[in-house]
SERO-4910 file (N, C-alpha, C, O; in steps of 0.05 Angstrom, whole numbers):
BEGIN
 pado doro    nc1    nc2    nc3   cac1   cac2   cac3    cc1    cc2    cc3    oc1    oc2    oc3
  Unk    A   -606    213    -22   -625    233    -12   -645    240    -34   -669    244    -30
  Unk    A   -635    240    -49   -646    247    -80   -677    223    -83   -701    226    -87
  Unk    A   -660    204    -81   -687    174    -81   -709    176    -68   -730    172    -79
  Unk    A   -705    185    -35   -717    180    -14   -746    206    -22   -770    204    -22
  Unk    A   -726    227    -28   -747    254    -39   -770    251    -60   -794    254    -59
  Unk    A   -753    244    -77   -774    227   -104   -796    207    -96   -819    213   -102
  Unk    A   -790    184    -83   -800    170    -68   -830    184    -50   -854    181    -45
  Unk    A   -815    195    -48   -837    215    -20   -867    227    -39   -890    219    -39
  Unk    A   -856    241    -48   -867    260    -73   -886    230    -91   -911    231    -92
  Unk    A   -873    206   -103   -895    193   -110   -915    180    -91   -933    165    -99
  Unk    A   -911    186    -65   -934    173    -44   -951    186    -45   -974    177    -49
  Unk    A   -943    223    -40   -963    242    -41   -986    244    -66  -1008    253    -70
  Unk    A   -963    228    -81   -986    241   -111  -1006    211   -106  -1030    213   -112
  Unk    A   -999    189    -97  -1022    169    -99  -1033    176    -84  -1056    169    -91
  Unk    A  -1036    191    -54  -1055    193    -38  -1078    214    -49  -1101    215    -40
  Unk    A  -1067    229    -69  -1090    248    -76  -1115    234    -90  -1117    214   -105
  Unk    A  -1132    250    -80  -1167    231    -91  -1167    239   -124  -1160    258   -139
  Unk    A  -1177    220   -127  -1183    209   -157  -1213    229   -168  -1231    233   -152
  Unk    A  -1213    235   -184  -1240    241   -200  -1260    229   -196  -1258    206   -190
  Unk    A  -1283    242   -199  -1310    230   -198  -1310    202   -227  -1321    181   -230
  Unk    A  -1288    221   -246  -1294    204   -267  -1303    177   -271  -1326    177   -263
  Unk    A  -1298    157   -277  -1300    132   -276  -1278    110   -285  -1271     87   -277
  Unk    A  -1270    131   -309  -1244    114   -327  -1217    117   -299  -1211    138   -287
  Unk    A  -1209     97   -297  -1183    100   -285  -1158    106   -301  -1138     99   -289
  Unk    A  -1155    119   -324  -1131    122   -341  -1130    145   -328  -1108    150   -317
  Unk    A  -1156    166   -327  -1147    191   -323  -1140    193   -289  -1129    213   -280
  Unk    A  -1144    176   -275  -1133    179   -253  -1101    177   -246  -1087    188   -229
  Unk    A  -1095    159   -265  -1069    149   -266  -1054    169   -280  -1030    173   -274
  Unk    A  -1065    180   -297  -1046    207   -310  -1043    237   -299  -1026    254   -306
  Unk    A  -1064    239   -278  -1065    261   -264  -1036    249   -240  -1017    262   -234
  Unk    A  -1040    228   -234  -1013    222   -209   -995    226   -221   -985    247   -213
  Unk    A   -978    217   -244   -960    211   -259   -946    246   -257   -926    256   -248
  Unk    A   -975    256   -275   -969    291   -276   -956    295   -246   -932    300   -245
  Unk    A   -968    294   -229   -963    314   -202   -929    296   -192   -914    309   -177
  Unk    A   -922    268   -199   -908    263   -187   -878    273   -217   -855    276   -210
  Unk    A   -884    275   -236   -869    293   -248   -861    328   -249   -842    339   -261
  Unk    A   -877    337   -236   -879    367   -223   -857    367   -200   -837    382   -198
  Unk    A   -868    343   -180   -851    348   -160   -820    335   -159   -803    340   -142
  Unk    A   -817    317   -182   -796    313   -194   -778    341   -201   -757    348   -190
  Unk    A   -792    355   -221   -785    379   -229   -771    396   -209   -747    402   -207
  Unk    A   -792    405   -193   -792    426   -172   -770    418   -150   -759    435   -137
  Unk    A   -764    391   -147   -738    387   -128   -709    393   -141   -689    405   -132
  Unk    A   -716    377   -171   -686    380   -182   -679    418   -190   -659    431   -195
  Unk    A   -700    425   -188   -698    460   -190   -683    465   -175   -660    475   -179
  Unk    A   -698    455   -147   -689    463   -114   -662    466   -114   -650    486   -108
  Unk    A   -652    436   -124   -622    422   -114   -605    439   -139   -581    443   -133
  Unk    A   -613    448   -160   -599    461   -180   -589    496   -161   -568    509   -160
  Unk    A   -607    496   -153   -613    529   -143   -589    524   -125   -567    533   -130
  Unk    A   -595    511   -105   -574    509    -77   -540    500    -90   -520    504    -76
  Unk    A   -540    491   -114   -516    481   -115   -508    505   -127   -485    510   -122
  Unk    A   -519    523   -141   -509    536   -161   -500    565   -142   -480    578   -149
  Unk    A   -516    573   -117   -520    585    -96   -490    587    -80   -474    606    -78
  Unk    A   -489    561    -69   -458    546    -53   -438    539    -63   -421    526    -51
  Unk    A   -435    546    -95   -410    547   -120   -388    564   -117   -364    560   -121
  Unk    A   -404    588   -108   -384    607   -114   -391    628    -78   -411    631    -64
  Unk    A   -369    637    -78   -361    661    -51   -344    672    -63   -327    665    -79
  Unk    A   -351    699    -50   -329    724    -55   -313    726    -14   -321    724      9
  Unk    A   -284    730    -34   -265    742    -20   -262    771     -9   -252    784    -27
  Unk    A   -265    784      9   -272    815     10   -246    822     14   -229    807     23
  Unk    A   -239    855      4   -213    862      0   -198    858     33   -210    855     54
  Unk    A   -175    858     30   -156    853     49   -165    823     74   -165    822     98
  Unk    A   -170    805     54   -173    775     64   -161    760     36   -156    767     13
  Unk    A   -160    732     53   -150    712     31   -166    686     44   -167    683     68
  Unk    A   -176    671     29   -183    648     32   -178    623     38   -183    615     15
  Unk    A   -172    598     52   -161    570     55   -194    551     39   -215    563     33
  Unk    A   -191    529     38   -214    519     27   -202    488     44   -178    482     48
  Unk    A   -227    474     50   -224    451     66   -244    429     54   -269    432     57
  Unk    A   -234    408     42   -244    396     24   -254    370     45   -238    365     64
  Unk    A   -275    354     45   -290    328     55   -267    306     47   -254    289     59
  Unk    A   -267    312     27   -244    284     17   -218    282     21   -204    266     33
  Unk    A   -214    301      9   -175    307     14   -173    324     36   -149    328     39
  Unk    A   -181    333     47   -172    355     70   -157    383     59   -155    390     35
  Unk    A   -150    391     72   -141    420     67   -126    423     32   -111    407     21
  Unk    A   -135    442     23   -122    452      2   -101    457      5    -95    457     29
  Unk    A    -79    463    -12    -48    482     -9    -59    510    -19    -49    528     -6
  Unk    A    -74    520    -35    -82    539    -61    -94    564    -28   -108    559     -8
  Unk    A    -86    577    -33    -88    606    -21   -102    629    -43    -92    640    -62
  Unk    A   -128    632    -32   -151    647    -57   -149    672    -42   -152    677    -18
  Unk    A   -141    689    -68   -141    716    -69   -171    728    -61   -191    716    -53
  Unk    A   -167    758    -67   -192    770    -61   -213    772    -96   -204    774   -119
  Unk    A   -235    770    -88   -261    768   -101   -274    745   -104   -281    731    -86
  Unk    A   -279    737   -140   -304    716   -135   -289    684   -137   -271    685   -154
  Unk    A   -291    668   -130   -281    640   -118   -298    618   -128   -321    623   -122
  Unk    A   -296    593   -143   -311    576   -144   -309    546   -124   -287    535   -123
  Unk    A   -330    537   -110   -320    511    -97   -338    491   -102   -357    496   -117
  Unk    A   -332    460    -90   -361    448    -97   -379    446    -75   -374    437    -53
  Unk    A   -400    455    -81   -420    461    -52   -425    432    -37   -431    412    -51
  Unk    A   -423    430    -12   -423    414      5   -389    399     14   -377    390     34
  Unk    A   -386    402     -5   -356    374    -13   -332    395      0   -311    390     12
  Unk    A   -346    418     -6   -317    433      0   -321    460     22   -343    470     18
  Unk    A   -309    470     38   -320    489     58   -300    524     51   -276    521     44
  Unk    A   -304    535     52   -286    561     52   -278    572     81   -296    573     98
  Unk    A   -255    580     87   -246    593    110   -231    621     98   -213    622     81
  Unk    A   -241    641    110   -239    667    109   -224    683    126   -235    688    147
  Unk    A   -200    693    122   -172    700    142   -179    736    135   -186    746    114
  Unk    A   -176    745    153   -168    777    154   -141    783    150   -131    791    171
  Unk    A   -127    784    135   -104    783    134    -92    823    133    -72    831    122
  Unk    A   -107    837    144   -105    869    157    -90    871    176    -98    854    192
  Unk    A    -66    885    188    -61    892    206    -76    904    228    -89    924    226
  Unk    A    -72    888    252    -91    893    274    -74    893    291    -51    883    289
  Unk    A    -89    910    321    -75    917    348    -75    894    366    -97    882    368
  Unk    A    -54    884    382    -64    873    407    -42    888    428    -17    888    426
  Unk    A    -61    902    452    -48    901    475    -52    897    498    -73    899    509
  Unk    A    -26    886    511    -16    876    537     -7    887    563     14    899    558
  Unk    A    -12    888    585     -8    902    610      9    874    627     -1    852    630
  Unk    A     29    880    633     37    859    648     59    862    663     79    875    657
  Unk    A     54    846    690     76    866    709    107    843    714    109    819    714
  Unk    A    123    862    717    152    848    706    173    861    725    170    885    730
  Unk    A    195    845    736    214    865    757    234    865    738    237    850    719
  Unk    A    250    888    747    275    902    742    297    882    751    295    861    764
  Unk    A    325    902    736    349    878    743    356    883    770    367    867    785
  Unk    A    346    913    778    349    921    807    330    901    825    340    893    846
  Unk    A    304    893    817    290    883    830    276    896    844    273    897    868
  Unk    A    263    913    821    243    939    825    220    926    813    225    914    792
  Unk    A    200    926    820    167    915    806    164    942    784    170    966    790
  Unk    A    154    931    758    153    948    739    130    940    731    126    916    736
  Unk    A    109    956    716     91    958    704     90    966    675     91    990    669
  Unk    A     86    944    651     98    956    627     73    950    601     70    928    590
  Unk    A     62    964    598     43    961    568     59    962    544     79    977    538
  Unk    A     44    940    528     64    934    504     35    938    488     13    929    495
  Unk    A     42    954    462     22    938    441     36    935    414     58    941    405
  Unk    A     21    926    406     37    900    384     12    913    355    -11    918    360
  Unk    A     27    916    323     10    909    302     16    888    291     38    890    280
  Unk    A      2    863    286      4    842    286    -13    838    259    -34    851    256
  Unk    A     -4    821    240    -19    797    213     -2    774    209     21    771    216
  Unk    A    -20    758    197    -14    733    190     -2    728    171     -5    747    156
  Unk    A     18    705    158     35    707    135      1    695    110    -17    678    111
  Unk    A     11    716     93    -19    703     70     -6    685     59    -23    670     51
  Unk    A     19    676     52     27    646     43     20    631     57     18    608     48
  Unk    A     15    635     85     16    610    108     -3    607    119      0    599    143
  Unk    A    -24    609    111    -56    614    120    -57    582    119    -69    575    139
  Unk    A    -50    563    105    -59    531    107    -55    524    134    -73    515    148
  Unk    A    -28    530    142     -7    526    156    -25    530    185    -34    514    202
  Unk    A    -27    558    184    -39    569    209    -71    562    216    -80    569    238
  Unk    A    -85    550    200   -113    545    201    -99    512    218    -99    505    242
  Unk    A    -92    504    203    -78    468    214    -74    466    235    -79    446    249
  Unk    A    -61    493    246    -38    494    261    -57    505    295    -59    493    316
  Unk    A    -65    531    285    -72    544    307    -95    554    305   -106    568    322
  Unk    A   -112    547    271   -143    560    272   -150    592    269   -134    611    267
  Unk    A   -162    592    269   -172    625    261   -169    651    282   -172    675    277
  Unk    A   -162    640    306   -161    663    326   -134    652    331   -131    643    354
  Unk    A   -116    650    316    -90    646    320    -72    675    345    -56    671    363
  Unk    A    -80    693    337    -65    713    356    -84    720    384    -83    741    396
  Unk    A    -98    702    390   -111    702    419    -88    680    436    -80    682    459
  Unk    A    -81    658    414    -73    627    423    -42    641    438    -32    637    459
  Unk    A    -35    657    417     -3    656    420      7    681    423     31    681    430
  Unk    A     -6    709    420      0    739    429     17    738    452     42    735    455
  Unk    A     -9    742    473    -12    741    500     18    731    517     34    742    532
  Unk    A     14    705    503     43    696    521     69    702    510     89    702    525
  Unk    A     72    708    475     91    716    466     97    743    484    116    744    500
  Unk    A     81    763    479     85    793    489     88    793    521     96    814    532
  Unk    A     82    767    538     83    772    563    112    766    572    125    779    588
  Unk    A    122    738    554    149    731    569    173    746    554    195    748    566
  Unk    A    170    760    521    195    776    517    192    807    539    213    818    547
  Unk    A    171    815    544    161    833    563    185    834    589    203    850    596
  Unk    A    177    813    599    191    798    621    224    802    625    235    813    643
  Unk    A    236    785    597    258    773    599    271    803    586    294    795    585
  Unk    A    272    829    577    273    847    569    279    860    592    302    863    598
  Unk    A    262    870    607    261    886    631    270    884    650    272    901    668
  Unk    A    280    853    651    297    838    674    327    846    661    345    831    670
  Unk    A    334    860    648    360    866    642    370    881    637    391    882    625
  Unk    A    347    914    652    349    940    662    351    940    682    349    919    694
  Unk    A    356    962    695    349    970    724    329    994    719    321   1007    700
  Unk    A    327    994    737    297   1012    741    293   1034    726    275   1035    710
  Unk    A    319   1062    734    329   1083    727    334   1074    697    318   1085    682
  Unk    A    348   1061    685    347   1055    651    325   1056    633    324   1064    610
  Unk    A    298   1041    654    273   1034    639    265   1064    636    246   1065    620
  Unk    A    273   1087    645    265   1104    638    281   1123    620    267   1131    602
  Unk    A    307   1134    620    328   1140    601    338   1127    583    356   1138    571
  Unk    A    331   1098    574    333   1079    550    310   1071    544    308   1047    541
  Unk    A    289   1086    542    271   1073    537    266   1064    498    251   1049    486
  Unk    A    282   1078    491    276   1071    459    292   1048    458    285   1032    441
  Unk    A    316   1041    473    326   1021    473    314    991    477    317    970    463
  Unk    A    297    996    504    278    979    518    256    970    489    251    947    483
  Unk    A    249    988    479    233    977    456    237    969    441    221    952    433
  Unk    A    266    977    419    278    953    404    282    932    414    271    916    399
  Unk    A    290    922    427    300    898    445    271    882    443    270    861    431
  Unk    A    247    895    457    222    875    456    213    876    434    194    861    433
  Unk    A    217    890    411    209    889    377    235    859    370    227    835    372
  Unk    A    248    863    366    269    843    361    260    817    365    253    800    348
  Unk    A    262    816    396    247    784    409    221    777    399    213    755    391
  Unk    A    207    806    405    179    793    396    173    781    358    155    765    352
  Unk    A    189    789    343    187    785    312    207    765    320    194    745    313
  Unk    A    225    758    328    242    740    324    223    706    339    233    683    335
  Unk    A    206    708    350    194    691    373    165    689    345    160    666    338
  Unk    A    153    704    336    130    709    326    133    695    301    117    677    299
  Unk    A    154    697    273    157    682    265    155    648    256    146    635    237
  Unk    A    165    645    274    157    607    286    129    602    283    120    580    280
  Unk    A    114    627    283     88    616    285     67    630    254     43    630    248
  Unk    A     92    640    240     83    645    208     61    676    228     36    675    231
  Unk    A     76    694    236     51    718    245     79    729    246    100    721    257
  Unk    A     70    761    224     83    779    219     77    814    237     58    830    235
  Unk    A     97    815    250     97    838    270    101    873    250    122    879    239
  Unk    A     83    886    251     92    911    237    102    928    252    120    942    243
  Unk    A     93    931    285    111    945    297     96    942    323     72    937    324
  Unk    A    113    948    347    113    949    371    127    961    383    151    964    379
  Unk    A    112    971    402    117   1002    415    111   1000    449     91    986    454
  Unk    A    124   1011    472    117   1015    500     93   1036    503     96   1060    499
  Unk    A     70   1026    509     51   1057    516     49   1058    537     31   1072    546
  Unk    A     67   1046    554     60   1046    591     80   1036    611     91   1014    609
  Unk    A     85   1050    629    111   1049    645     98   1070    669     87   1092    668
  Unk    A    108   1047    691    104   1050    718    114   1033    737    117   1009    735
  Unk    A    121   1049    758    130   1028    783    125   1032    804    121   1057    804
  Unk    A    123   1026    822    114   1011    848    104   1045    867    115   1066    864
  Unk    A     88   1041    879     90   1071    895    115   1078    915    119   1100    925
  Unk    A    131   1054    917    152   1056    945    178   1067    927    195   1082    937
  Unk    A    180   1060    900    206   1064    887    187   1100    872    203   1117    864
  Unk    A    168   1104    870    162   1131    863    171   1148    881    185   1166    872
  Unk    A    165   1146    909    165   1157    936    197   1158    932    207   1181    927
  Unk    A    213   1139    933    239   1131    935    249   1164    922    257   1185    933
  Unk    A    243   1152    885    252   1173    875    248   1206    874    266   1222    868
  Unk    A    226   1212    881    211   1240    891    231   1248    918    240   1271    919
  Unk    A    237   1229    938    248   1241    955    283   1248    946    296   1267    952
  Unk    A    290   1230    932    318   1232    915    326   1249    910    348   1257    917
  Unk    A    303   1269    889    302   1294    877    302   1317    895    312   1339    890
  Unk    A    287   1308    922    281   1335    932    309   1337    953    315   1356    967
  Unk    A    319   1317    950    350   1318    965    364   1332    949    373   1352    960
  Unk    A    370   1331    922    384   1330    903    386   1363    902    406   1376    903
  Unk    A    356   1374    901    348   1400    891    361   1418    926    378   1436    927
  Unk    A    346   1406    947    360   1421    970    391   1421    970    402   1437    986
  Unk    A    402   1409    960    431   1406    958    438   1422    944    453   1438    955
  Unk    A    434   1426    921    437   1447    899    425   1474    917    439   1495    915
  Unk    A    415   1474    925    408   1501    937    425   1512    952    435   1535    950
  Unk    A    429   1488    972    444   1494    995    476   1504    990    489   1519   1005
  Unk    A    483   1492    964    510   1501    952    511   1524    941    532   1536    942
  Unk    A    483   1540    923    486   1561    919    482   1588    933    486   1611    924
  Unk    A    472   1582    961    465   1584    987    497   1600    992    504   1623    993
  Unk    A    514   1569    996    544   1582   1009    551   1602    986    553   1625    994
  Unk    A    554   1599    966    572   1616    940    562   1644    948    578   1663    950
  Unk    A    528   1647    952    527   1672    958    536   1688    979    540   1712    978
  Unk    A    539   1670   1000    548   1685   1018    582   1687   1023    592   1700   1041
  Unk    A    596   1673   1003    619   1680    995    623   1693    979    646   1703    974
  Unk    A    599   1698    964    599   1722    939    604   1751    960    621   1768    960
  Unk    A    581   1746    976    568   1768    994    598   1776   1011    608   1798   1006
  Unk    A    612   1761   1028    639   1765   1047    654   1781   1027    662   1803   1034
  Unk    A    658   1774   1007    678   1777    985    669   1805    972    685   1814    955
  Unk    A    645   1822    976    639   1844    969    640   1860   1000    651   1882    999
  Unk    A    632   1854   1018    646   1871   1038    674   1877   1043    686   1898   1051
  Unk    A    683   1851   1035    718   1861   1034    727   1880   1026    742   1897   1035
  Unk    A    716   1875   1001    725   1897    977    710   1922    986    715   1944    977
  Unk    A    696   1919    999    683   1948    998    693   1960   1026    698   1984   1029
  Unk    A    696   1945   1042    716   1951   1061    740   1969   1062    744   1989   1074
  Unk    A    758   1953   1042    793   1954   1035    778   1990   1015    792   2009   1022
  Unk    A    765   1994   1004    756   2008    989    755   2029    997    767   2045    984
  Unk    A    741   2038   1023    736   2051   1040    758   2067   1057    763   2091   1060
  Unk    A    770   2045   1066    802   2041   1078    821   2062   1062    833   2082   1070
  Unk    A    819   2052   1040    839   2062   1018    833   2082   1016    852   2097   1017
  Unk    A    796   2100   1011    792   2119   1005    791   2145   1034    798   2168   1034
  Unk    A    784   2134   1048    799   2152   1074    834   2158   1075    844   2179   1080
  Unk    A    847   2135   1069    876   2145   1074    879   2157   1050    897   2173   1055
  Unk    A    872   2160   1020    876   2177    996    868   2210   1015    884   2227   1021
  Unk    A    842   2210   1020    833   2230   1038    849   2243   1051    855   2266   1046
  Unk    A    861   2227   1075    881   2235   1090    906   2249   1074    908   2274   1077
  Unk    A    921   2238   1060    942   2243   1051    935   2276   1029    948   2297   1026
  Unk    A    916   2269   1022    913   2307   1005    911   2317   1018    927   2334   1021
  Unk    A    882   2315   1047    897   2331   1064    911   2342   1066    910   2367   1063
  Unk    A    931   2329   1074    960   2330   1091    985   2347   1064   1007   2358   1068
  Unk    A    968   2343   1038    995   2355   1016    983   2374   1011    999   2393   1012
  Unk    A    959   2380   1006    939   2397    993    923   2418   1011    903   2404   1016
  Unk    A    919   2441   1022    907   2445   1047    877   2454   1038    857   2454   1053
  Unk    A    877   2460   1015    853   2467    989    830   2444    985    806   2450    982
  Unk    A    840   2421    985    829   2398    980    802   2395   1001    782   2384    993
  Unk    A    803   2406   1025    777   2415   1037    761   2435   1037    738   2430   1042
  Unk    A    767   2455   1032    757   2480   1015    743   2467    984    725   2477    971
  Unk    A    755   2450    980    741   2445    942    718   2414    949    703   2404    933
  Unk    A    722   2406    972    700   2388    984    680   2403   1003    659   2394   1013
  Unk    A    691   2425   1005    659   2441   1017    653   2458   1000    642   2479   1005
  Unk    A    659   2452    978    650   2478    958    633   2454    945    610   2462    939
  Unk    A    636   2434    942    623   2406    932    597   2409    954    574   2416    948
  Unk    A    607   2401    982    577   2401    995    554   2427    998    529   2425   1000
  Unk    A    571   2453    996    554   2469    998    537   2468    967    513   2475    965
  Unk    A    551   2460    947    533   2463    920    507   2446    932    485   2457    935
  Unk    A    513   2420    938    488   2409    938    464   2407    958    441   2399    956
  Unk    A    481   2419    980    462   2430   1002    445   2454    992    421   2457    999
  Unk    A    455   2466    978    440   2494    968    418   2493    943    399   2508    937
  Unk    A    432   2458    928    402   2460    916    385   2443    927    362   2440    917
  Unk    A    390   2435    943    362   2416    957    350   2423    982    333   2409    992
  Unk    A    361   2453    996    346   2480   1007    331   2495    984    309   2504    988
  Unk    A    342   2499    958    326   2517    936    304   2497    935    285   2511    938
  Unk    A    298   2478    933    277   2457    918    254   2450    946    234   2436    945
  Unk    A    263   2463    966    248   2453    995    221   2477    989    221   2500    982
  Unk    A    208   2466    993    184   2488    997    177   2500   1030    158   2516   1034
  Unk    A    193   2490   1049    198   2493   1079    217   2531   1076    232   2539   1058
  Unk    A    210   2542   1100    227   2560   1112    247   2554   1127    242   2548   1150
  Unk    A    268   2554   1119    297   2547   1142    302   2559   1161    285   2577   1158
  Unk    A    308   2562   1173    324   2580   1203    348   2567   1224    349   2557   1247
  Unk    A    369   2572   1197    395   2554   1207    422   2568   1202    428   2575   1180
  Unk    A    438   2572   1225    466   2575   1218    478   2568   1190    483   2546   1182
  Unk    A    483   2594   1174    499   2591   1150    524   2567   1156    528   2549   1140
  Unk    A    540   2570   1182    556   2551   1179    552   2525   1191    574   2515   1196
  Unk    A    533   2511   1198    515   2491   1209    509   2476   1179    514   2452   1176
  Unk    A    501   2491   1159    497   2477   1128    522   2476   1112    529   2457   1098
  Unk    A    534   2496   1116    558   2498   1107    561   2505   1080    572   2493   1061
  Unk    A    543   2539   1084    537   2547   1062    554   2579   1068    551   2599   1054
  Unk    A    572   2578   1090    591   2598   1098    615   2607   1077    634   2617   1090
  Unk    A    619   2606   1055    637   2599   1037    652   2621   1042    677   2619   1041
  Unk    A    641   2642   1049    660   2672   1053    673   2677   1081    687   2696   1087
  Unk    A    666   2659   1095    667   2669   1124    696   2657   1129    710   2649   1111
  Unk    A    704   2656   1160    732   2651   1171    721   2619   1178    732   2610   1198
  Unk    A    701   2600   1165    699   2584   1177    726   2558   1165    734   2541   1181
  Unk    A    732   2558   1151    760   2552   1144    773   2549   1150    785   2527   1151
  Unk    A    785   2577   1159    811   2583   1181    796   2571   1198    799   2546   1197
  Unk    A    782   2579   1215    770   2558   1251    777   2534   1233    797   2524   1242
  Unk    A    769   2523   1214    780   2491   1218    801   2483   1209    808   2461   1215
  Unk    A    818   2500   1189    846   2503   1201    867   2495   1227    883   2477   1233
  Unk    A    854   2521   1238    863   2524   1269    857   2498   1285    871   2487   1302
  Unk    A    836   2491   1278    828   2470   1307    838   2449   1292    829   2430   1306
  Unk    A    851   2436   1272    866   2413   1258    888   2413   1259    901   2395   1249
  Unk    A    898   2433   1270    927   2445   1265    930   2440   1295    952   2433   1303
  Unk    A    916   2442   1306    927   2447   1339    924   2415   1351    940   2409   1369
  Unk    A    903   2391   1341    900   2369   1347    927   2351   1335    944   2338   1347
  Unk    A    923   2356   1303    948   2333   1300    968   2351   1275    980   2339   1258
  Unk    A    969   2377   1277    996   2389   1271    996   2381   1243   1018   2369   1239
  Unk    A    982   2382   1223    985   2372   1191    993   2396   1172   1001   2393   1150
  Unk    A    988   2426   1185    991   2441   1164   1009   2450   1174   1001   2473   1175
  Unk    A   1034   2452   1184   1062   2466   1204   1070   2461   1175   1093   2466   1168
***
């Protein structure tokens, strides 16, 4: 290439017009000049460009492969900053070797044979020892080639070995299990997993419906049971309040029957409180003292005495 340029450059300089002069020396030394200039000015050129395409920098969190014309791939894995190569002869390939995201949506059935809906995402890098390996192997978009289907079929073969109801009460379980497979599967291909996590779970609208109605059985049932308790709570306080009653009439009865005072000291009880809630009335009354049973002095006593005595004979 070098010849052909040179070459070129002495045609141009003979085509240029000659001097009025006459002597032909000085014509011949003016070409000579210009085709040594452009001598000059190329090997500048080619100095510039080589010296230019020598060297590349590595930017932090990358590493370099280098791919040689002659021998093919290097083994040598170039760190980050400045790098020397030989320009033309040799090419540089530049790896991101940063932890980056990929995520996946992909739909997968249960062991029940429930359709499940499960997002995976993945932090994913490349091994920086194995960057030869992986350029050889699978090239620079290595986690487009082989993600996708890694994360789709441990996805898969994972979820097929829940049932439905699990994918949701094991779910930290569910995600070790596809961390495991997925680093254990990812490996093989020199790509290092930092972590993977479920961000999505769903299923079918018929098994939602399913379960929504489940609950609302579940919850009326529960009701319905605390439903009966009350009203066996409830029977079980009439009883008692019943037998209560029962009991407190025949206690009644029986002082009566020992005591003849014991009614006299229960209308001395009602007249107290009849008398203060006539004092507190702002109304005028106009009522039989013994109608309120505010008679305390009178023979109304004896009359009920007498007329208790004569029905069922308790004070003889």
């Amino acid at each position: 290439m070098a010849d052909k340029v040179k070459e070129a450059m002495q045609r141009l300089a003979q085509n240029i017009p000659k001097g009025s002069m006459p002597s032909g020396g000085s014509g011949g030394g003016a070409a000579a000049a210009a085709a040594k200039a452009a001598t000059a000015l190329f090997s500048a050129g080619v100095l510039g460009y080589g010296a230019y395409n020598s060297i590349y920098t590595v930017p932090g969190g990358h590493r370099a492969v280098v791919f040689n014309r002659i021998t093919g791939m290097k083994s040598t894995v170039y760190g980050e900053g400045l790098n020397i190569n030989i320009p033309w002869f040799e090419r540089p390939e530049i790896y991101d070797i940063r932890t980056r995201p990929c995520n996946l949506q992909t739909l997968s059935g249960s062991k029940d044979l429930q359709m499940v809906t499960i997002g995976v995402r993945v932090l994913h890098r490349p091994n920086p020892s194995s960057l030869v390996t992986i350029y050889q192997t699978l090239g620079k978009n290595y986690d487009e080639r082989i993600l996708p289907s890694l994360m789709n079929e441990c996805a898969k073969a994972i979820v097929a070995r829940y049932n439905a109801n699990e994918l949701l009460t094991k779910r930290d379980l569910v995600s070790a299990d596809i961390k495991r497979e997925l680093i254990r599967r990812a490996l093989v291909f020199n790509v290092q997993l930092e972590d993977v996590a479920i961000t999505h779970l769903s299923f079918s609208p018929e098994y939602s419906r399913a379960v929504e109605a489940k609950q609302v059985a579940q919850q009326d049932a529960e009701r319905a049971k605390y439903i009966v308790i009350g009203a066996q709570q409830e029977k079980q306080t009439i009883i008692t309040k019943a037998r209560g009653e029962a009991e407190s009439a025949t206690l009644i009865g029986q002082s009566v029957r020992k005591n003849p005072g014991f009614m006299k000291l229960r209308r001395i009880d009602a007249a107290r409180d009849i008398a203060d809630i006539v004092s507190k009335s702002g109304n005028k009354i106009y009522l039989n003292a013994d109608s309120l049973l505010l008679n305390l002095l009178g023979d109304a006593d004896e009359k009920f005495e007498k007329s208790v005595q004569k029905k069922n004979g308790w004070f003889k």
